[in-house]
ROLUMKE-718014 format. One record per residue (C-alpha): x, y, z. Coordinates in pm, whole numbers, padded with zeros to 5 digits, always signed. Each point is the difference from the previous one (the first is absolute). Layout:
N
XYZ ...
//
This chain:
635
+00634+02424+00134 +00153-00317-00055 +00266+00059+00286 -00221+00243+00253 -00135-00198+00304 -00308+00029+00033 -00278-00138+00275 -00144-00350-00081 -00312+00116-00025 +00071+00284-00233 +00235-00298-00175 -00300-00192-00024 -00237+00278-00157 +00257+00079-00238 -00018-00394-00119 -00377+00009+00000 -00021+00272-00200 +00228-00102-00262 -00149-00385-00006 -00328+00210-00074 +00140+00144-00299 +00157-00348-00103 -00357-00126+00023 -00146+00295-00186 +00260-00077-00294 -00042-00353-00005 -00383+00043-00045 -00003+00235-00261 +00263-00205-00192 -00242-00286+00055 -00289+00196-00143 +00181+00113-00314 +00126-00385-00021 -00356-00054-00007 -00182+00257-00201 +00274+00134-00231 +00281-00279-00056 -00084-00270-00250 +00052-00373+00110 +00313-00070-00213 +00216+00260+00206 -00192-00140+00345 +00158-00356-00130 +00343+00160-00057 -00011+00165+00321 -00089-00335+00215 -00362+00090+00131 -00155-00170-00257 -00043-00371-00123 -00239-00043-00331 -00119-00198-00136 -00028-00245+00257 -00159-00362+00079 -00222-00114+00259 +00111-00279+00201 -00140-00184+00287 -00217+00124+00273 +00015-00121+00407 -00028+00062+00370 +00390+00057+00125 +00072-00075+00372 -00117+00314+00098 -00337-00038-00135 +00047+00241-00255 -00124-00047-00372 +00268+00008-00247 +00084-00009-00388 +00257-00089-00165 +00091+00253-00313 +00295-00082-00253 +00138+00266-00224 +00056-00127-00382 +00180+00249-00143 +00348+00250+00069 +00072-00256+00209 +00360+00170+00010 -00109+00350+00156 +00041+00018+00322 -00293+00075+00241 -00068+00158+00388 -00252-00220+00081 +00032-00159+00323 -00129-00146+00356 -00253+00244+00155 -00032+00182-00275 -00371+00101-00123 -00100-00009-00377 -00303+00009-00196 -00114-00177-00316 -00111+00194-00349 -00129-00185-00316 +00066+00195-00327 -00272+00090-00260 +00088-00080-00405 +00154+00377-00021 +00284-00135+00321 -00175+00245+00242 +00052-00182+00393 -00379+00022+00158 +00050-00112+00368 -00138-00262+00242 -00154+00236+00292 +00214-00195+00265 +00334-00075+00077 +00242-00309+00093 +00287-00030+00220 +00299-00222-00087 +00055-00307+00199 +00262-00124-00213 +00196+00048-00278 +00283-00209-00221 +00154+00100-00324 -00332+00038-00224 -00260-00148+00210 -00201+00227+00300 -00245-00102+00257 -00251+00275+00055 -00194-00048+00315 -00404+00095-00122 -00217+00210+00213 -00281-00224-00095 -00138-00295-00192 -00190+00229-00253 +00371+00212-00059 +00081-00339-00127 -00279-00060-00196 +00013+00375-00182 +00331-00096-00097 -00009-00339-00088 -00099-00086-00364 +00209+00352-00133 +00188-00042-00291 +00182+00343+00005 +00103+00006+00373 +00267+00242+00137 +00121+00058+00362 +00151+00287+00112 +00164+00154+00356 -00290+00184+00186 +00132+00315+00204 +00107-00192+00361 -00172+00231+00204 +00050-00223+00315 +00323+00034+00034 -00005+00343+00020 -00299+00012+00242 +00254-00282+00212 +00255+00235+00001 -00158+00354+00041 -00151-00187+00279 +00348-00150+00139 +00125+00397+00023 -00349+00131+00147 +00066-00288+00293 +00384+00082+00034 -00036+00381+00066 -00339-00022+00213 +00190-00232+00223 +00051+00069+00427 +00128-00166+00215 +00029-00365-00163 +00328-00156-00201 -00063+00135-00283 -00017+00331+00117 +00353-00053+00143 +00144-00154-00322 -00146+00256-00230 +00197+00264+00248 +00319-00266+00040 +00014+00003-00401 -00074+00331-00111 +00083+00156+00263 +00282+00135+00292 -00101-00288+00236 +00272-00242+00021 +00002-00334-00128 +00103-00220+00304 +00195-00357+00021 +00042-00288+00246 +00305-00059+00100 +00097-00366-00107 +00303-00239-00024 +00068-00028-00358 -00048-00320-00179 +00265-00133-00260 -00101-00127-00299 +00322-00141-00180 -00163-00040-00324 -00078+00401-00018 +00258+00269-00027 +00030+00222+00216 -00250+00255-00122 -00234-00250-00040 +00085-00143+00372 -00047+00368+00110 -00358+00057-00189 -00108-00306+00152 +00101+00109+00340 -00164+00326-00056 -00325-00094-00112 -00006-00243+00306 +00073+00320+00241 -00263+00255-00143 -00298+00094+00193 -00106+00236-00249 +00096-00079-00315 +00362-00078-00210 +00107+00069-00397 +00162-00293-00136 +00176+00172-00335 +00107-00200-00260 +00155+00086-00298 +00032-00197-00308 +00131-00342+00078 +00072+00039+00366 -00222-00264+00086 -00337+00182+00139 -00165-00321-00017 +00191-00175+00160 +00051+00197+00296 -00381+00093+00036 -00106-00371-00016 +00272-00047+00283 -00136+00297+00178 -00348-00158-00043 +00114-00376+00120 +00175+00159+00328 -00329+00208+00087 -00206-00303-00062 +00219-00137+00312 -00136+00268+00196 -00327+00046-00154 -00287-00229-00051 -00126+00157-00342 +00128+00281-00204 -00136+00206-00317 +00193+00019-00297 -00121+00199-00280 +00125+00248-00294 -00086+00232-00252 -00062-00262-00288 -00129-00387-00068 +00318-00087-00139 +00225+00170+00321 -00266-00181+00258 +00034-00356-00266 +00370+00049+00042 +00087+00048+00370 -00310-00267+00097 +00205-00281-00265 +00296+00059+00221 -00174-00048+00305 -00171-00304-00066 +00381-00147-00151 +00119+00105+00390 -00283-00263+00090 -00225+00309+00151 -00437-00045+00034 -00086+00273-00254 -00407+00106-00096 +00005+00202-00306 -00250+00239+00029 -00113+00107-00403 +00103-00237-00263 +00375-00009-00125 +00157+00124-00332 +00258-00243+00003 -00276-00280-00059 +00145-00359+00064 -00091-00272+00186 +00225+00087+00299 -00124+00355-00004 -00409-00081-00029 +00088-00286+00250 +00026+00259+00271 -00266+00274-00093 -00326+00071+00234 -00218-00202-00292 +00191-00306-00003 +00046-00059+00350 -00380+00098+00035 -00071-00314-00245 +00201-00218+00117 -00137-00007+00391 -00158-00317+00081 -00330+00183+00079 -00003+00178-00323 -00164-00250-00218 -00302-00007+00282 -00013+00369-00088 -00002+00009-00403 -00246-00279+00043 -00212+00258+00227 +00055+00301-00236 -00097-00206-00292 -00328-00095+00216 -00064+00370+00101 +00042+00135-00395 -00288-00265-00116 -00222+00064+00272 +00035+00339-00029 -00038-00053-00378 -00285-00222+00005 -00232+00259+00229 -00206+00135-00239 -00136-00276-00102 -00093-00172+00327 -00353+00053+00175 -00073+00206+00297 +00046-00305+00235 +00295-00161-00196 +00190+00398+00013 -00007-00014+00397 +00100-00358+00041 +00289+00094-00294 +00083+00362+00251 +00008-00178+00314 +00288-00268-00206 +00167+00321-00116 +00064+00135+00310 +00161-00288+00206 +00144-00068-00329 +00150+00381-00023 +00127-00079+00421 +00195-00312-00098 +00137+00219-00241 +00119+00222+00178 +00099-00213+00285 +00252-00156-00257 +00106+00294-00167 +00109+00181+00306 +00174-00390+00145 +00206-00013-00326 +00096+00339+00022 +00102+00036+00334 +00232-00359-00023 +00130+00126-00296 +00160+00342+00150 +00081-00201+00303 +00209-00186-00173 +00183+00261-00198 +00313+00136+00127 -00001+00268-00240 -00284+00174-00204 +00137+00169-00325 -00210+00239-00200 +00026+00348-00220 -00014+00296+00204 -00346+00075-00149 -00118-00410+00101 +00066+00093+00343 -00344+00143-00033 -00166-00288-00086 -00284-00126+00176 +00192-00327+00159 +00270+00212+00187 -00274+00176+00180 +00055-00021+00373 +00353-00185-00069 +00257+00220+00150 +00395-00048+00001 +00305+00111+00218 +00231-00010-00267 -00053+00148-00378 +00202-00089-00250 +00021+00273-00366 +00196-00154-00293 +00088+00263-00313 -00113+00284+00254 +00169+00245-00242 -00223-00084-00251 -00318+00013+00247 -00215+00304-00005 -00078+00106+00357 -00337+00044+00005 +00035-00404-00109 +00259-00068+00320 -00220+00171+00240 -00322-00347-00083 +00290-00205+00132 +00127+00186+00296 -00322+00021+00182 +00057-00359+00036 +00300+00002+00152 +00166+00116+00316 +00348+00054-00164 +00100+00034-00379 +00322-00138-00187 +00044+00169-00345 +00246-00163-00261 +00060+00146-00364 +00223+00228-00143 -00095+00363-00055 +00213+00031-00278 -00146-00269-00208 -00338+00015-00133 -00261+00266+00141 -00383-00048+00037 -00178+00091-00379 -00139+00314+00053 -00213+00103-00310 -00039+00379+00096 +00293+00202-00043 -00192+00305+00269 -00065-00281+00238 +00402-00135-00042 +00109+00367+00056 -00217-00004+00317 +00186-00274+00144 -00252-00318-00074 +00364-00154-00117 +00173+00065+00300 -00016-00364+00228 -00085-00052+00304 +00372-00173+00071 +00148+00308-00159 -00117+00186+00221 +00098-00195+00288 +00363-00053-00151 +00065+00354-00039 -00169+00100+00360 +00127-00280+00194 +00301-00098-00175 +00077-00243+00315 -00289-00235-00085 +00143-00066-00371 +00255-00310-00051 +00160+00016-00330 +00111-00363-00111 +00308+00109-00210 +00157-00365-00137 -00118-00053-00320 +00011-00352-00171 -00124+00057-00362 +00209+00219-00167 +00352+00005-00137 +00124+00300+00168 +00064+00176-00316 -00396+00031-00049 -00052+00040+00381 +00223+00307+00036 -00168+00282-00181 -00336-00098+00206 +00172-00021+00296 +00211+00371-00096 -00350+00159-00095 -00273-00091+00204 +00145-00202+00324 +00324+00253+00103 +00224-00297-00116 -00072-00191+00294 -00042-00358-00184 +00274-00275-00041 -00053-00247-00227 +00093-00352+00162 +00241-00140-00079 -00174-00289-00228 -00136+00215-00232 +00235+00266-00004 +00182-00089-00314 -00264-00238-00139 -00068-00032-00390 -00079-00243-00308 +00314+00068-00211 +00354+00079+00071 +00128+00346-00061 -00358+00113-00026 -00112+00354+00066 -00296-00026+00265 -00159+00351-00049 -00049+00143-00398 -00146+00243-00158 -00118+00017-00349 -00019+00290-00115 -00283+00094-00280 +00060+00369-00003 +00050+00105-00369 -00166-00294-00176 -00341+00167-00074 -00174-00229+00237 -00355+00122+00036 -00241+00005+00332 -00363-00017-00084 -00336+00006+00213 -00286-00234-00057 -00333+00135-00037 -00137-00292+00191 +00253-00063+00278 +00107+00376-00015 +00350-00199+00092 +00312+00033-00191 +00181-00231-00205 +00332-00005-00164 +00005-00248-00236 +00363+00013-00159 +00140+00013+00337 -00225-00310+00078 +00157-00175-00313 +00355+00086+00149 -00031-00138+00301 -00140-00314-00144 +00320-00040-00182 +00233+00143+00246 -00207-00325+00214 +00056-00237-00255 +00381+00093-00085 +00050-00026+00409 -00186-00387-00013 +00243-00106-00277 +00329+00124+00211 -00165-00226+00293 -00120-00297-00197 -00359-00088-00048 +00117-00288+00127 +00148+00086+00322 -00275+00263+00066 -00267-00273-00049 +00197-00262+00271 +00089+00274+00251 -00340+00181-00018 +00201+00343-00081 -00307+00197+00039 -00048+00359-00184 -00266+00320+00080 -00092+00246-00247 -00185+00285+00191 -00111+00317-00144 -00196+00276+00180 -00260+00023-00306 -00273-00259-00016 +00005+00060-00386 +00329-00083-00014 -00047-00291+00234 -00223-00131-00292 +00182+00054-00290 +00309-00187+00172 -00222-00288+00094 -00093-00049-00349 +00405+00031-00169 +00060-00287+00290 -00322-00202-00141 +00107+00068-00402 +00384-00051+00054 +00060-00422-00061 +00324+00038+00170 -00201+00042+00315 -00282-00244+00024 +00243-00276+00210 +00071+00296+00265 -00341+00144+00025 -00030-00130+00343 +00291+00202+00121 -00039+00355-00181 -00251+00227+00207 -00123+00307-00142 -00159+00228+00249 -00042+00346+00090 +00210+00156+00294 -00311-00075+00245 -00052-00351-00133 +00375-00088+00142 +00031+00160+00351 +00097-00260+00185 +00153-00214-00261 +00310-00026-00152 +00169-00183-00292 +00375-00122-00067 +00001+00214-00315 -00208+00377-00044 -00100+00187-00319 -00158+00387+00058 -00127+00169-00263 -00024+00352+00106 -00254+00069-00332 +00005+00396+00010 +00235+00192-00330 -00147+00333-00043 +00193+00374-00002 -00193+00158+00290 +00165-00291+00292 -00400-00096+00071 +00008-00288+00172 -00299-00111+00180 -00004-00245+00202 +00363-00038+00024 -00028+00288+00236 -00046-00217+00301 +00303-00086+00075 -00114-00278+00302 -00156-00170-00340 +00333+00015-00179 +00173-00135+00354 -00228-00296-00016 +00085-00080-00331 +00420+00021+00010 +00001-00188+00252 -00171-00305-00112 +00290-00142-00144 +00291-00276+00129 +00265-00020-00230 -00101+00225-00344 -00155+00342-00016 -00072+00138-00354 -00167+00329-00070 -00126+00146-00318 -00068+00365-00010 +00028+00325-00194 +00293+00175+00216 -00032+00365-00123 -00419-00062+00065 +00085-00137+00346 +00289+00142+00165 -00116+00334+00001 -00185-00118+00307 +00295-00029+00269 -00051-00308+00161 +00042-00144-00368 +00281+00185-00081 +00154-00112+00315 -00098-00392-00086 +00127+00034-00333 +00334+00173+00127 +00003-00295+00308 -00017-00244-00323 +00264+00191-00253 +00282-00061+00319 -00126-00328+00131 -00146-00192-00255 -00081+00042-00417 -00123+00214-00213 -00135-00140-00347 -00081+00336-00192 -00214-00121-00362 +00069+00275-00165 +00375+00009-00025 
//
């Protein structure tokens, strides 16, 4: 089905259709989070924080009553909650049962173990303030689905306006056209780079910028972005994910660029907040007018009750021209702010927000596409006229929780589809700058046709001489055992964890602590189990030896690190078993992500005769026999 053209519209059904089951999963799994799953496995799976204390209460920018919550214990488990998200609150009763609050919050903000829940009302904050056994948990997002059901609904009922001619430009036999324009150098791009740039700056329609691991897709997309803005008086930049939007907007505002954040920022800093929607909003001359109105218009309205007949109408007559002034400012600020801005980032979901409404864009702008669902892409599009999509469809994929609705084709991108129906719109960026070319080649061999060259900087780069850059260790025959955890249900294999800890240590000592503390020789330790994520953490934490270089060991899971990279990377592969089950470890674009995260060192630890009776293993661990090291324990 996968390769069979088929009309847009029929295209479009077929995404509907599986999104519906996607939604249909997702809210039964919320149900039996609910009803059946006890709160100690909704803590290990990040939806839940308990027990948790009550903070402050105020009015934000947007007039909106928040709370700030602060988890106080597994501080160390990692959690989903963020921006946009809803949630609800549940107190417990002396047996740990959750009874919950009968409304629910949205998150306006969140950094390490402190949230800010926006309230529907004052009495939500009064039912919950005063608890003593207060939980908060993720509350099925139902808007975003609505957002995006709708997005598709719009998209195939569409005549006769742009986005009835992009939606048959992308998905289907309509041509994607270009202008025809004198190319511009850029000497501090190579030439793939120069030619991306070139190409986005042509396209009518729409133009892939692909970027494989370390080619620079950054780079060449905030380039892209600069140029337009040349041409352009305001563009719309926006991606699957906080963090992708956080990144690209950073980069922007380094290049000197106007940008309004639209939703608040995971990467919270001062630099970041400084140019998000709030911030701005507070720090207009005319805003402290405003607050001082609001304030004015919540005590009035407060105080009503209590007035007389007489005193009430006076009091509604102040209300009113108080409520105009209001309003009069609110829309002033608002309209100065996106003057001003030269480029509006948000998540492809934000782009339905409320303050985008009526702002429309020639020029759209899709960071980690490849990991954007397309229901999600479709919010953004109807703001644009013409769509840029940069990622890498062989890195990460969307998270798709049903496997029917993944077998439908809910995992198949939007800029996959364009790449493999109009392969003359994609521009693959194939200099890479991270990797010794020893680690770069089997990614390159594998999933990219061997098309990328290392330059010539990195190509032979490493920490110590006559050092192997790609091992593997090899745990087959040592009795290593996988396990699943009742709570997590994730997998965890903790004498391979204790390995690699050593293997890491043994590899610091041949450096120097010394050295690795003055140069900043960073290390990553990923692992495609949360469990074993964990367990890793704490050997780091235990381990003495450690505690000066905390600041540069990371220990992730494969998701946690797309888009990073470190000069040194340990993989524990986790899975030993007879049968070759191995999970997760089946996507191989996961897998892709992680080898590749590395500069100079690449270590993996793995059960060979579990794992190489999957090919693309077997042809890893072959690539690393004849080009690199293997360590086998058992011998």
């Amino acid at each position: 089905m996968q390769n069979q053209i088929i009309t847009p519209l029929a295209d479009l059904q077929l995404q509907y259709d599986a999104l519906q089951k996607e939604y249909a999963y997702e809210k039964e799994m919320y149900r039996e989070q609910t009803e059946r799953i006890g709160i100690g496995k909704k803590i290990q799976q990040g939806v839940c924080w308990y027990p948790l204390s009550i903070g402050r209460s105020y009015y934000n920018s947007l007039n909106q009553l928040v709370v700030e919550v602060e988890r106080r214990e597994e501080k160390e488990v990692e959690h989903s909650f963020e921006y946009g998200r809803p949630v609800c609150f549940f107190k417990t009763d002396g047996a740990g049962k959750p009874f919950y609050f009968n409304f629910t919050g949205v998150i306006s903000y969140v950094q390490d173990d402190v949230m800010v829940v926006s309230l529907p009302s004052s009495l939500a904050l009064a039912e919950i303030q005063g608890e003593t056994d207060l939980g908060v948990q993720l509350y099925f997002d139902e808007t975003t689905y609505k957002t995006m059901f709708a997005a598709l609904k719009e998209v195939m009922s569409a005549r006769n306006n742009r986005i009835a001619e992009l939606r048959d430009i992308l998905l289907g036999m309509q041509p994607a056209s270009y202008r025809d324009l004198f190319p511009i150098r850029f000497p501090w791009l190579n030439i793939s780079q120069e030619e991306a740039v070139n190409r986005v700056l042509g396209a009518k329609d729409v133009a892939i910028v692909h970027g494989p691991p370390g080619t620079g897709k950054t780079t060449t997309l905030v380039e892209a972005i600069y140029e337009t803005l040349h041409r352009e008086n305001q563009v719309l930049v926006s991606a699957q994910s906080n963090a992708a939007v956080d990144w690209i907007a950073e980069k922007l505002v380094d290049r000197g660029v106007n940008v309004l954040r639209i939703g608040n920022p995971t990467r919270v800093n001062d630099k970041m907040l400084s140019f998000t929607y709030e911030r701005r909003f507070e720090s207009h001359p005319d805003y402290a007018e405003l607050w001082s109105i609001r304030k004015a218009i919540r005590e009035i309205q407060s105080n009503l009750r209590h007035r007389s007949r007489s005193e009430r109408d006076t009091d509604r007559n102040r209300l009113s021209r108080l409520k105009y002034r209001a309003t009069e400012l609110e829309v002033k600020i608002d309209t100065e702010l996106f003057d001003e801005a030269r480029v509006i980032a948000c998540t492809l979901v934000g782009a339905a927000n409320h303050l985008l409404t009526n702002h429309h864009f020639t020029t759209l702008f899709i960071d980690e596409a490849a990991q954007a669902l397309e229901a999600a892409c479709w919010i953004a599009i109807h703001k644009a006229d013409r769509v840029i999509l940069a990622g890498d469809h062989q890195q990460l994929p969307p998270t798709i929780k049903c496997i029917e609705a993944a077998r439908d084709g809910l995992d198949r991108t939007l800029m996959q589809k364009i790449a493999q129906r109009k392969p003359e719109t994609v521009s693959l960026l194939n200099v890479q700058y991270r990797m010794n070319e020893t680690i770069m080649n089997f990614s390159s061999r594998y999933f990219y046709h061997n098309r990328l060259k290392a330059a010539p900087e990195v190509r032979n780069r490493g920490i110590l001489e006559w050092d192997t850059p790609i091992v593997w260790t090899d745990t087959a025959g040592c009795d290593f055992e996988e396990n699943q955890q009742a709570e997590s249900l994730s997998r965890v294999n903790r004498k391979e964890a204790e390995v690699l800890v050593l293997q890491l240590q043994v590899y610091i000592e041949n450096i120097g602590k010394e050295r690795v503390l003055d140069e900043r020789i960073d290390f990553g330790i990923i692992s495609p189990y949360k469990a074993q994520v964990y367990y890793l953490r704490s050997l780091i934490k235990r381990n003495a030896f450690f505690k000066p270089l905390r600041s540069l060991i990371t220990v992730h899971t494969v998701d946690g690190f797309q888009g990073q990279e470190r000069d040194v990377i340990l993989i524990s592969l986790v899975r030993a078993n007879e049968t070759g089950q191995i999970g997760f470890l089946n996507d191989l674009r996961r897998m892709n992500v992680a080898i590749t995260r590395a500069r100079m060192k690449l270590i993996l630890l793995g059960d060979a005769s579990t794992l190489t009776q999957h090919p693309f293993y077997r042809k890893l661990y072959k690539y690393i026999e004849e080009n690199g090291k293997v360590i086998r324990l058992a011998e």
